[in-house]
N, C-alpha and C positions, 0 to 999 in steps of 0.2 A: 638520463632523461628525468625530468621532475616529474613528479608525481600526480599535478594535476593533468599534465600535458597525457599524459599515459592513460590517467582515468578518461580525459576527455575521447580520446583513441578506441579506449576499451569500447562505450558507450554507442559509438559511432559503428563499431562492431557489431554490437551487443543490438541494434537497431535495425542493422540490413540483415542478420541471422534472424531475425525475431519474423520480420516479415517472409523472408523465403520460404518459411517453416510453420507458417501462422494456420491455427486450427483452431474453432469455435468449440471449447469444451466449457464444462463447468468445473467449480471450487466447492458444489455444497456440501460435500462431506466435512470441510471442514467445522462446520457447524455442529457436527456432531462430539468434534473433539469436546473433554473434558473440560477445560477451559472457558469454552461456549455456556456452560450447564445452567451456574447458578447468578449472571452477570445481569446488568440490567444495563449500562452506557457500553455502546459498543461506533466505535468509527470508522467508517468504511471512506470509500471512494467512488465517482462517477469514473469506468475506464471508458477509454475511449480507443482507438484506430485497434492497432494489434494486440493492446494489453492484455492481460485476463480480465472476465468479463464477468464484471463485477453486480451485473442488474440481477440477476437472482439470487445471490447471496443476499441484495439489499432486502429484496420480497422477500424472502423468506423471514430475516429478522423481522422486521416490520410486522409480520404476520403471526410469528410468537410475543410479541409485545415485547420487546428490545427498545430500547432508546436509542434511535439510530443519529450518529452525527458523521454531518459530512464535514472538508476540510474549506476553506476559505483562504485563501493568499492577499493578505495582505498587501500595503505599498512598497514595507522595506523588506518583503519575503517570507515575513514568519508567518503561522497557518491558524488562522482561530476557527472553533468548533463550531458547526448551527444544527439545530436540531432539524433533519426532514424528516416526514408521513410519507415520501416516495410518492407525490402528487410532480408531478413534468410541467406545472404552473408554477412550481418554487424552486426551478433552475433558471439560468441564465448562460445564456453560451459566451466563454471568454475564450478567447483562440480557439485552441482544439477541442478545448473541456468544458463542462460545465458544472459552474458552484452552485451553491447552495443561496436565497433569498432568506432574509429574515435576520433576525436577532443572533448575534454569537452567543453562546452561554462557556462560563468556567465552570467546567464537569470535572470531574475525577472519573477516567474513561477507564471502564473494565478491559477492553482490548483491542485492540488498535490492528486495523487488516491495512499494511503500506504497498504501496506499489513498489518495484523494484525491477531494473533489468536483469541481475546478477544478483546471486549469492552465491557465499562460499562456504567448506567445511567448518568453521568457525561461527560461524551468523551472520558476519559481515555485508553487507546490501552495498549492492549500488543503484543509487537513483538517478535520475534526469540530468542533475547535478545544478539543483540552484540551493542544493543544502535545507532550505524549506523542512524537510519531513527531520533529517537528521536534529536540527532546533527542535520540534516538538516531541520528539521521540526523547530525546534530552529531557523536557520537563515533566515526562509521565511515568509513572510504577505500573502502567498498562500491560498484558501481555501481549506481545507485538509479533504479527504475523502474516510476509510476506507472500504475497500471490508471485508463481512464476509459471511456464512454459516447460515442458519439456526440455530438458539438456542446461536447463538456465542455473542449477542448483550445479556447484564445479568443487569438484576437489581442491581446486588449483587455489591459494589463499589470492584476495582482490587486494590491488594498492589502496591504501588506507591514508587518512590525515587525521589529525588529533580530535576533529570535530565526529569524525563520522560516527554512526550509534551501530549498534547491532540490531539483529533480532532477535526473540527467544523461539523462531520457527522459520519454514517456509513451506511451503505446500505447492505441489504440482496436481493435475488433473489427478493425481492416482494416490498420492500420500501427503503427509505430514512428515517431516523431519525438524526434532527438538532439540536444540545446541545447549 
């Protein structure tokens, strides 16, 4: 079986597990990590339906004075940064999600919090799969750290293709684990 076909599989899995098993916790601790301390550009995400849920991670930063950028998807996939204030007058609803309104800016992003369905003992992420985040995760020296679910962090190593990035974390309601 090739590899995307598999990944495509995995995700499809990795989506009706997510819901069966879906519980509204929070990520704040990660904010506490070391990593968080002395950063000033930080990139986050709008989650949406089952993801981890990302809206008080956003207040929080916001509220210690973080440079908060959200992501923006481009025509041909790749993601440019815009800065939000966490005001719901500078979003726009695109299918499920919603972006950011305003100017992109090129930041040198202290850390970058990705969505992910899957990771593995390694760092390895799976995302949605339109490769989007894998591209920018490529162009940053950010430290990069994936929200996930309970049971979603797996021993089991994930099919891989030459594009895909790592993380240098991922965090469940309850911990941090650093690869």
């Amino acid at each position: 079986m090739d590899i995307e076909k598999n990944k495509s599989q995995l995700r499809k899995l990795y989506r009706s597990q997510r819901k069966d098993r879906f519980l509204s916790e929070n990520w704040l601790h990660i904010l506490s990590a070391s990593e968080f301390v002395n950063v000033k550009n930080v990139a986050s995400y709008i989650s949406y339906e089952v993801e981890p849920d990302t809206s008080e991670i956003n207040k929080q930063l916001i509220a210690v004075g973080k440079n908060l950028f959200l992501p923006r998807l481009l025509a041909d996939g790749d993601i440019e940064w815009v800065p939000w204030d966490g005001s719901k007058e500078k979003l726009k609803a695109t299918g499920k999600s919603f972006e950011p309104i305003g100017d992109a800016q090129i930041v040198d992003l202290d850390v970058i919090i990705v969505p992910a369905l899957h990771v593995d003992r390694t760092g390895m992420r799976l995302g949605q799969g339109g490769g989007s985040y894998d591209r920018a995760l490529a162009k940053s020296r950010a430290w990069k750290i994936a929200l996930l679910h309970r049971g979603e962090l797996t021993s089991e190593l994930l099919p891989t293709q030459s594009h895909d990035q790592k993380v240098d974390a991922a965090a469940t309601p309850e911990i941090i684990v650093r690869f």
